[in-house]
C-alpha positions as CSV (number, residue, x, y, z in Angstrom):
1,X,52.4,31.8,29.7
2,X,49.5,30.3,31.9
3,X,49.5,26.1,31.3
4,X,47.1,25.3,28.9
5,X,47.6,28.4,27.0
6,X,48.4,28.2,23.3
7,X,51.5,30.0,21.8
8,X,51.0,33.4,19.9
9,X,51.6,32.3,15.8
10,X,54.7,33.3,14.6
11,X,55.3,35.0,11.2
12,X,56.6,31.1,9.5
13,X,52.9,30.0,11.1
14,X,50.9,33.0,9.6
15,X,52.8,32.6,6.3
16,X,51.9,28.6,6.0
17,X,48.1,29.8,6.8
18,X,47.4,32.1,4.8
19,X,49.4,29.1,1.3
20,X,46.6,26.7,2.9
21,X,44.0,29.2,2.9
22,X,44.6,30.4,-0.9
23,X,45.4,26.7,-1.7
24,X,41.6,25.7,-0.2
25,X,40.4,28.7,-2.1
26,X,41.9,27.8,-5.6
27,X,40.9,24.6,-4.9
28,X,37.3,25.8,-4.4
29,X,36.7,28.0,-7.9
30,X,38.3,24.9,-9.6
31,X,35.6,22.7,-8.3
32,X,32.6,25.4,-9.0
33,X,34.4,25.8,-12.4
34,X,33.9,22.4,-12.9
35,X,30.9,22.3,-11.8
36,X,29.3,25.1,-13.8
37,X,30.8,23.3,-17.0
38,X,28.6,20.1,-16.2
39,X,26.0,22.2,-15.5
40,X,25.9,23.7,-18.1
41,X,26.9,20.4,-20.6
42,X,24.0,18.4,-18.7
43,X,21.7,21.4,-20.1
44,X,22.9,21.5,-23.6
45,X,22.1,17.7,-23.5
46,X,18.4,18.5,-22.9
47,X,18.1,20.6,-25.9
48,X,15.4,19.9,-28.5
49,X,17.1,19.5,-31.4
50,X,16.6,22.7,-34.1
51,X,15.3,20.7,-36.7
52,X,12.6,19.3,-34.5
53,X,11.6,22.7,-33.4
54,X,11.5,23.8,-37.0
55,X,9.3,21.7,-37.9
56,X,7.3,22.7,-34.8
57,X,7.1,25.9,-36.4
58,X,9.6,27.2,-34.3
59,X,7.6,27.3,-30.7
60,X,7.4,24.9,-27.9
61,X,9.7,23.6,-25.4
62,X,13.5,24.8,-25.9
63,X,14.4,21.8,-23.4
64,X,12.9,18.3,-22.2
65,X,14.0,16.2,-19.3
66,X,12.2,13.6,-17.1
67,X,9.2,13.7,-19.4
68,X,8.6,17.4,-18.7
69,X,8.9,20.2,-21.0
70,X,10.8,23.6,-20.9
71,X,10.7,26.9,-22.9
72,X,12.4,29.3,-20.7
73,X,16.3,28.7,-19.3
74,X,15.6,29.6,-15.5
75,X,12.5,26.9,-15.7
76,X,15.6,24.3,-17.0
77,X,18.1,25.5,-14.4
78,X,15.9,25.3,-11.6
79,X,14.8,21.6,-12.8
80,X,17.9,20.3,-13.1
81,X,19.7,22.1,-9.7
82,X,16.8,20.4,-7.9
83,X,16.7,16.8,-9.4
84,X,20.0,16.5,-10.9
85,X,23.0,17.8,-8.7
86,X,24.1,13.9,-8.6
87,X,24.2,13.7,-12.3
88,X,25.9,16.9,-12.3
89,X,28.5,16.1,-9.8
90,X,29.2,12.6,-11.6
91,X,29.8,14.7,-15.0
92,X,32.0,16.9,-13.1
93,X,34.3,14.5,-11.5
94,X,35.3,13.8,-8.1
95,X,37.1,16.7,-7.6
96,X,34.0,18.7,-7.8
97,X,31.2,16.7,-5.5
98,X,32.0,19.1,-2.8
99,X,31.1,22.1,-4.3
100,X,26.8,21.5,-5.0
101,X,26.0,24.8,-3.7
102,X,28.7,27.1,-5.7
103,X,27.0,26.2,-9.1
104,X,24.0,27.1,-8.1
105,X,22.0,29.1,-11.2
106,X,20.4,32.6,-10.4
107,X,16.9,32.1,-8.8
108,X,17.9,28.9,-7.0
109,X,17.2,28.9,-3.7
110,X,20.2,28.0,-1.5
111,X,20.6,24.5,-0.8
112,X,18.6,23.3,-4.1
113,X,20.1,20.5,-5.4
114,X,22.8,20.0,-2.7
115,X,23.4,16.5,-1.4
116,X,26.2,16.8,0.9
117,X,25.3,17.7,4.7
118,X,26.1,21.3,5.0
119,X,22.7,22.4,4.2
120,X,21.2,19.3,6.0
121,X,20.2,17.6,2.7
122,X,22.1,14.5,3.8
123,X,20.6,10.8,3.8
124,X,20.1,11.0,7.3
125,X,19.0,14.6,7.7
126,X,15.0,14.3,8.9
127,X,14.1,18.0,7.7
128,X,11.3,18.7,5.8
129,X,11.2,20.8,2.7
130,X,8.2,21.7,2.2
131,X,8.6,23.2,-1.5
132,X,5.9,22.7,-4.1
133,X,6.7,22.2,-7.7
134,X,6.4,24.8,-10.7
135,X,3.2,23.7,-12.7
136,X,3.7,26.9,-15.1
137,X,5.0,25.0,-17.6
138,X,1.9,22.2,-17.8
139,X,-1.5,23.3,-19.1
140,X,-4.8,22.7,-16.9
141,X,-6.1,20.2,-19.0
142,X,-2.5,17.8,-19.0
143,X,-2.4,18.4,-15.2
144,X,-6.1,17.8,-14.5
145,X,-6.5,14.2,-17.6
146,X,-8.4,11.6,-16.5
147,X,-6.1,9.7,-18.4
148,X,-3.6,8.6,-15.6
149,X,-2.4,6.0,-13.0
150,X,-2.7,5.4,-9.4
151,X,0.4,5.1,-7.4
152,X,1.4,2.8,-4.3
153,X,4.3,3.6,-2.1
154,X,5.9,3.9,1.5
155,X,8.8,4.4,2.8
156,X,9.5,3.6,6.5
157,X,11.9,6.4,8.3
158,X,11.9,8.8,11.6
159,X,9.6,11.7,11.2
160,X,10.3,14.1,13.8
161,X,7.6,16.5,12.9
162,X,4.4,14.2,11.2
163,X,2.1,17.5,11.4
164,X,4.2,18.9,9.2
165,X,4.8,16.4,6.7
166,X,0.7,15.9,6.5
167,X,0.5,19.3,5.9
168,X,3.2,19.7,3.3
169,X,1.7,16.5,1.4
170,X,-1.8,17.4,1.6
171,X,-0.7,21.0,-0.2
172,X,1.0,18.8,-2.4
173,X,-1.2,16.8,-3.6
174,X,-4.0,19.5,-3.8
175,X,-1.5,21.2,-5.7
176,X,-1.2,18.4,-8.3
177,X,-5.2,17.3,-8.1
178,X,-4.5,14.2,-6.8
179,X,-6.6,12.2,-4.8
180,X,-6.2,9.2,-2.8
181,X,-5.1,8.8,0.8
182,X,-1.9,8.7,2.6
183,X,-1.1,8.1,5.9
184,X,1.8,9.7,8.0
185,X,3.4,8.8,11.4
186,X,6.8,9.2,13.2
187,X,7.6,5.8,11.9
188,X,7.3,7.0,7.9
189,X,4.5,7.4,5.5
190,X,2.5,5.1,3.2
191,X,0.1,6.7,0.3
192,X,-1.8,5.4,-3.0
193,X,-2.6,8.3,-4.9
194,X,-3.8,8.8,-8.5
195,X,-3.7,11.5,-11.0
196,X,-3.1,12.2,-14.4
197,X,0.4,11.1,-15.4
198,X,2.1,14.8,-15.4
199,X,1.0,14.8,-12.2
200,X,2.0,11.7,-11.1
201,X,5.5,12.2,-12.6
202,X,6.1,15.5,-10.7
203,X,4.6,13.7,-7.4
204,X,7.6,10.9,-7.7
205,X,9.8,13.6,-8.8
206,X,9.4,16.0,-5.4
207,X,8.8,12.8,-3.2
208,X,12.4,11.8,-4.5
209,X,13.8,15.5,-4.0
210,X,12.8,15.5,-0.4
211,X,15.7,15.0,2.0
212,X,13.5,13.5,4.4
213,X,13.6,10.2,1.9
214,X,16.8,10.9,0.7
215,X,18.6,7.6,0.1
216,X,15.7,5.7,1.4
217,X,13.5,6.3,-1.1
218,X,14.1,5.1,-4.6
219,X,12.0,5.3,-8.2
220,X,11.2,1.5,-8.2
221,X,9.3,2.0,-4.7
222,X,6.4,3.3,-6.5
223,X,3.9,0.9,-7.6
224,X,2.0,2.4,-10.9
225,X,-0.9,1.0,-12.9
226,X,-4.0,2.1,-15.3
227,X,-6.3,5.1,-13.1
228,X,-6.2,8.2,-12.3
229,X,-7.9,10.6,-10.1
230,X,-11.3,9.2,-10.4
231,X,-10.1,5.9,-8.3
232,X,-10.9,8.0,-5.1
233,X,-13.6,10.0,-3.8
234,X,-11.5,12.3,-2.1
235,X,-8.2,13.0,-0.8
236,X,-7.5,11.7,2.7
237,X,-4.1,12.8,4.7
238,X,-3.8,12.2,8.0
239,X,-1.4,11.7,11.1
240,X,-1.7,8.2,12.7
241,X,0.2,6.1,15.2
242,X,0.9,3.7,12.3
243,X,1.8,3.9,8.8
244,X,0.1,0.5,8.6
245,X,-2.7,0.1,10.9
246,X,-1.2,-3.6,12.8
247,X,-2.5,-2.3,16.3
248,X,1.0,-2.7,18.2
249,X,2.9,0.3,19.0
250,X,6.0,1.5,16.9
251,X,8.2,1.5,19.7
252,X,7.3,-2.3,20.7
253,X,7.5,-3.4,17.1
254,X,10.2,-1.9,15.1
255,X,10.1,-1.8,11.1
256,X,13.9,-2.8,11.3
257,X,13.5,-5.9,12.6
258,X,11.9,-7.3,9.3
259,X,12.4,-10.3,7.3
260,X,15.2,-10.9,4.4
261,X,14.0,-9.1,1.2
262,X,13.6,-11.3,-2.2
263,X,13.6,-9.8,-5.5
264,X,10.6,-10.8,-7.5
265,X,13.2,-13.0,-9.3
266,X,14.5,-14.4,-6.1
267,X,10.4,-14.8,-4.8
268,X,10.0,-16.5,-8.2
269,X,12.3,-19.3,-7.9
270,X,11.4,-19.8,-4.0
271,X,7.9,-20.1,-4.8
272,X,8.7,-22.8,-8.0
273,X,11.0,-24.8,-5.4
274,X,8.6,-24.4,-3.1
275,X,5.9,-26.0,-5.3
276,X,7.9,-28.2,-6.7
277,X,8.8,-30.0,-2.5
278,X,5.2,-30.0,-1.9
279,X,4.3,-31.9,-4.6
280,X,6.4,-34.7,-3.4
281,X,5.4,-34.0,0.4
282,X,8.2,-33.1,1.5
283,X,8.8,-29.3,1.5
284,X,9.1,-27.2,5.0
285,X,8.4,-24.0,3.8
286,X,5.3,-21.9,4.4
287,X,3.9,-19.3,1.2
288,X,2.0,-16.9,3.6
289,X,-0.4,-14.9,2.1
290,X,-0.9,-11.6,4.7
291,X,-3.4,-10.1,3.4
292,X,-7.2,-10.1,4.1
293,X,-9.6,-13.0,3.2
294,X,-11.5,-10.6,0.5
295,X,-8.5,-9.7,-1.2
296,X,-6.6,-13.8,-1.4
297,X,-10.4,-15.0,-2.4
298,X,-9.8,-13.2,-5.9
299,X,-6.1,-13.6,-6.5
300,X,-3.0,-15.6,-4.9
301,X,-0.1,-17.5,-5.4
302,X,-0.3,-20.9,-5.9
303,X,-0.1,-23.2,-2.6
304,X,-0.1,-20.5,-0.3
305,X,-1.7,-20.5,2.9
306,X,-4.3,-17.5,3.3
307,X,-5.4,-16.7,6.5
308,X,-9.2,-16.1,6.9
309,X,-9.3,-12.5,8.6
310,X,-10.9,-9.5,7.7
311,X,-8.5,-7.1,9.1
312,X,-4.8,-7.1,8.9
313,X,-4.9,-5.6,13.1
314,X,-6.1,-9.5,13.4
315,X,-2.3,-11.0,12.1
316,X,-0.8,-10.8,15.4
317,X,-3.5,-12.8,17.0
318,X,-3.7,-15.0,14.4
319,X,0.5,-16.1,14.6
320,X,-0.5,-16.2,18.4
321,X,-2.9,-18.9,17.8
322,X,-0.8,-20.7,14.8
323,X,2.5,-21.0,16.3
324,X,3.0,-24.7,16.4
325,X,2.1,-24.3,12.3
326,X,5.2,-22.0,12.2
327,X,7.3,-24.1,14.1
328,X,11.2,-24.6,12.3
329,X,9.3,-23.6,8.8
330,X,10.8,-21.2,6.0
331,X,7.9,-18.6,5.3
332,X,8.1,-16.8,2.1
333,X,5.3,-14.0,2.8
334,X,3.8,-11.5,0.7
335,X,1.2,-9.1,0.5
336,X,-0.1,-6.2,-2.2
337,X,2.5,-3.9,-2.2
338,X,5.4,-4.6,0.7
339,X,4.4,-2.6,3.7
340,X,2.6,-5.1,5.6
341,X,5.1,-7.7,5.2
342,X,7.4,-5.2,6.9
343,X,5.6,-5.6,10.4
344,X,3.9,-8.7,9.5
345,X,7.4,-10.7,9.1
346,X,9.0,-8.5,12.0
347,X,6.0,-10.3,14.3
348,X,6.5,-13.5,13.0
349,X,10.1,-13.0,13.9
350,X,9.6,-12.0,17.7
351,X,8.1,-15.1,17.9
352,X,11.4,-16.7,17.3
353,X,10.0,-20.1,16.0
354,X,10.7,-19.6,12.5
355,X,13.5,-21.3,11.2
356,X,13.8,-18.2,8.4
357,X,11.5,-15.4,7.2
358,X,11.6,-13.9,3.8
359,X,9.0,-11.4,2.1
360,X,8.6,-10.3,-0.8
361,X,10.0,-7.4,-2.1
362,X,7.5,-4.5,-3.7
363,X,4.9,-7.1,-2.9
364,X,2.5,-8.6,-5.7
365,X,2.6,-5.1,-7.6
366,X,6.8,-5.8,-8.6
367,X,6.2,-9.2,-8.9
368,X,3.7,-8.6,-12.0
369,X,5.4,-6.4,-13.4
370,X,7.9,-9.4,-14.0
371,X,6.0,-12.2,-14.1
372,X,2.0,-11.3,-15.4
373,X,1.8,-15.3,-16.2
374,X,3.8,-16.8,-13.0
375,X,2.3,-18.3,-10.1
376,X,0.3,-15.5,-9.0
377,X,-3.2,-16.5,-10.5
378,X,-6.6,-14.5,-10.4
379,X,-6.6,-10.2,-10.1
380,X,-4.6,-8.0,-7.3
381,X,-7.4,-6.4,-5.0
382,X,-6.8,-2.9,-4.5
383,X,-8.2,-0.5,-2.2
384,X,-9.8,2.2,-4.5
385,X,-12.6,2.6,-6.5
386,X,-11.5,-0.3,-9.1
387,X,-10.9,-3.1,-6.5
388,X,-8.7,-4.9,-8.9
389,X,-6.4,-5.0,-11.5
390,X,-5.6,-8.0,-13.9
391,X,-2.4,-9.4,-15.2
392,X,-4.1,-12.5,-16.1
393,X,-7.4,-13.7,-17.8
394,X,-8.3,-16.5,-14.6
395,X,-10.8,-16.3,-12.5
396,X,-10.1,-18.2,-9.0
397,X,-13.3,-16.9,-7.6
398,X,-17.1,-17.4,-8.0
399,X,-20.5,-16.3,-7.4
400,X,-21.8,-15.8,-3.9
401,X,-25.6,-16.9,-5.2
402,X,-24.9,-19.1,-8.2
403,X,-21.2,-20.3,-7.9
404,X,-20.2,-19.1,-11.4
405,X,-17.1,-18.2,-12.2
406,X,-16.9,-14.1,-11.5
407,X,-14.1,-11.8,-9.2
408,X,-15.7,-8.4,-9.7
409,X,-16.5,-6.7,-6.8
410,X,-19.6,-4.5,-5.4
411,X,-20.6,-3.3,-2.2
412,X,-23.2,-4.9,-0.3
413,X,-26.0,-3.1,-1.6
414,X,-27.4,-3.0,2.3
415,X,-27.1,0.8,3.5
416,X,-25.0,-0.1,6.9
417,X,-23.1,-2.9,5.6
418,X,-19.5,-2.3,4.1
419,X,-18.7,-6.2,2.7
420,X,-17.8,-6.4,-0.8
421,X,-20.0,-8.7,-2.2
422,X,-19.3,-11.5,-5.6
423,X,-22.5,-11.4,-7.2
424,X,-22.9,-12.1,-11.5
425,X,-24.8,-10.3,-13.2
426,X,-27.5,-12.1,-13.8
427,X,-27.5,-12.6,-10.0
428,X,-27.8,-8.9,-9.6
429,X,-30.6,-8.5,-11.8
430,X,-32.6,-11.0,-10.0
431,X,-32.2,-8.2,-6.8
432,X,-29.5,-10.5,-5.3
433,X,-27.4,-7.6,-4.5
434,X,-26.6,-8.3,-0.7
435,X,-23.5,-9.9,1.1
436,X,-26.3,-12.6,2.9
437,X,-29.7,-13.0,3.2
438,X,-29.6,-11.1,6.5
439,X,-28.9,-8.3,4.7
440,X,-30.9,-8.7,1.8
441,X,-33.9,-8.7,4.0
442,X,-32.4,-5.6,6.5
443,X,-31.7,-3.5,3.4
444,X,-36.1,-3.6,2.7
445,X,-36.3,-3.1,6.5
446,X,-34.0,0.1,6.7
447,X,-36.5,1.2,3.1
448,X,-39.1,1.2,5.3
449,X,-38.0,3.0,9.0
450,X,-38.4,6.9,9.5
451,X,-35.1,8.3,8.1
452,X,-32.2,8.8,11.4
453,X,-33.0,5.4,12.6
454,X,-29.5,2.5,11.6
455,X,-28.7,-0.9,12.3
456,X,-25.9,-2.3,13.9
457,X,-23.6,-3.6,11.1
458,X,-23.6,-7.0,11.8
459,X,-24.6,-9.7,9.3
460,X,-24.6,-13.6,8.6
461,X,-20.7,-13.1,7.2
462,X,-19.3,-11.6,10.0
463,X,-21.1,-13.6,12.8
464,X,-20.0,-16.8,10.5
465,X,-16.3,-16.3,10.5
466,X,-14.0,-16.4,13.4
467,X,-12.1,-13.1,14.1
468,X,-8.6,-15.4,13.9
469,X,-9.0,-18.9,12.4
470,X,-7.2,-21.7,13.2
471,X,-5.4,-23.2,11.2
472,X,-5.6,-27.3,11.5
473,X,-2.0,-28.9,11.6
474,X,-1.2,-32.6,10.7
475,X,1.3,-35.0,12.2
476,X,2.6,-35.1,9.0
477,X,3.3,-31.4,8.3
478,X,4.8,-31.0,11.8
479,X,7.1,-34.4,11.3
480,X,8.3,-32.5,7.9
481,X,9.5,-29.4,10.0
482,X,11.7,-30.9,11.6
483,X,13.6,-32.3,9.1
């Protein structure tokens, strides 16, 4: 025999194989019957009771699960193979969570509802599944409601193929009639969408099903409130470099070098200890508002620090200038939703002046949900069609012309102007409908040209403020940052 060789099997060998191999396989039909009794037990648990259909006159949905409804037993299957197969395997037992893909009912493609890695459904599989879900079941007019919500979400992970996943979610969401935009990049994907609330529901149901987000994306990451498709003109999906348009490249800038997530409840007692120090002088934390200047003039929390800049591409530059504000302070930031706390605090962290960064976790969306009457005062700008939503009836903002009390929202009335604009009522009806006077009078000037000819969009706001303010710094702040 030539070194290295292995030794034929002799007949004791063959013998102990072919125990193990009827072992593995006795082993495997007791996990698949296992399996197929959950199965089928989760099922029966979805049944609408008889009595209820009775009364129904006998018709309608045999099953219901996840607010969706189910009169034939494939449509039920299929549902639950694809959304359930944890809930399935936890019924079963441990014995049977390797076994996903043996219980699978007829008309099921392979790998639906798998979780482990054999069919590259794992948490850290980045394939892309791009399956569409069965509408059959829903009627035109539920699909289609104006009655619905608009949804905020992202979820930061390596996209190996973005083309694909904005082609997969624009066919989704066509699919659905949603509108709304979403941006995609090898670094994740970040969309507010809106639709009637079937639709909505089966948009968080597939996003959740997609083993691209497995285990990183959750049901509590979507942000919901009061719309519907009407919030957008259109439906935008795009590939771009960022998920959140900073201006510094992925690569330079990673989204895993973030701050320390709070709970709203954690974010809640930060900000009342917070409040409570500064009252006495003698806090050293920072509340960092990092949003834009339109969006803190209408809403914030209470003592925070809002940066005056129109774009969030203009944070880096404004840390840059502020560092000595930063210096050996606890910042507590937030934003509207999360996502631009994720780069902004991984910037502020590069910096390495900070003595600890923490952000807020779902951003001012969770924290409402939670606390509509806590220290966030005024409405939560949005970007859609509705620019804000209220949790609570004050008004921290006023009148551009008469300094009344008002936070609703218009643009500026000027053709090439895009400001958003605080004028009352009774401001508007007097024509005062602009952003500035510099605009009020271009908007009778652009009435009047041959149609093709624009102006440059420049008015008396934008040449007024500074692209990254700074911010002024006392003796007495920086005295209490080193304590």
């Amino acid at each position: 025999m030539l070194p290295g060789e292995v030794p034929p099997a002799g007949p004791g060998s063959l013998r102990g194989s072919a125990v193990a191999a009827a072992e593995v396989v006795a082993a495997r039909k007791q996990r698949a019957f296992a399996r197929r009794k959950a199965f089928s037990l989760f099922v029966k648990a979805k049944e609408v009771p008889a009595e209820a259909r009775v009364a129904a006159g006998g018709e309608g949905a045999r099953w219901r699960c996840c607010r969706q409804a189910f009169e034939e037993l494939s449509g039920i299957h299929r549902h639950v193979a694809l959304q359930h197969g944890g809930d399935v395997g936890q019924l079963a037992g441990p014995a049977a969570q390797l076994s996903a893909t043996e219980v699978r009912p007829s008309g099921v493609p392979d790998g639906a509802g798998s979780t482990d890695g054999r069919n590259g459904h794992s948490g850290n599989c980045s394939e892309i599944v791009c399956a569409l879900p069965d509408t059959s079941h829903v009627s035109y007019d539920d699909l289609t409601s104006k009655v619905g919500e608009v949804l905020l979400y992202y979820c930061y992970c390596e996209v190996k193929d973005p083309e694909k996943l904005c082609s997969w979610q624009k066919a989704l969401c066509q699919h659905l009639h949603l509108t709304g935009k979403v941006r995609v990049a090898s670094e994740g994907i970040n969309g507010t969408v809106g639709g009637s609330k079937v639709a909505t529901n089966l948009y968080i149901e597939v996003m959740l099903s997609q083993p691209l987000f497995k285990d990183i994306l959750c049901q509590e990451d979507f942000k919901s409130s009061a719309g519907g498709a009407h919030c957008f003109p259109d439906l935008r999906v795009g590939v771009f470099k960022e998920i959140v348009p900073m201006g510094i490249d992925p690569k330079i800038l990673s989204y895993k070098e973030t701050g320390i997530h709070l709970s709203p409840q954690e974010f809640h007692r930060e900000v009342e200890q917070f409040l409570s120090q500064a009252s006495q002088g003698q806090s050293n934390t920072i509340l960092l508002d990092c949003r834009n200047f339109y969006e803190s003039k209408i809403g914030q929390f209470q003592g925070c620090l809002a940066p005056d800049i129109r774009k969030f591409s203009y944070f880096p530059s404004y840390v840059d200038e502020n560092l000595e504000l930063f210096q050996d302070k606890r910042v507590l930031m937030y934003c509207t939703g999360g996502i631009r706390c994720e780069k902004g605090s991984a910037y502020l962290r590069s910096k390495a002046v900070c003595r600890e960064v923490y952000q807020l976790k779902g951003g001012i969306h969770k924290y409402l949900e939670e606390f509509p009457n806590g220290f966030y005062r005024g409405k939560l700008f949005v970007f859609d069609d509705r620019y804000a939503i209220c949790s609570n009836e004050d008004i921290i903002s006023a009148c551009r012309y008469c300094g009344t009390l008002w936070d609703q929202y218009k643009l500026c009335s000027s053709q090439h102007c895009r400001q958003l604009v605080l004028t009352c009522p009774s401001c508007r009806n007097k024509g005062l409908t602009a952003c500035c006077p510099v605009c009020q009078e271009k908007e009778l000037k652009v009435t009047s040209r041959a149609s093709g000819q624009t102006l440059k969009e420049e008015c008396e706001c934008t040449r007024r403020r500074p692209r990254v303010p700074i911010e002024y710094v006392s003796q007495r702040a920086l005295d209490a940052g080193k304590d």
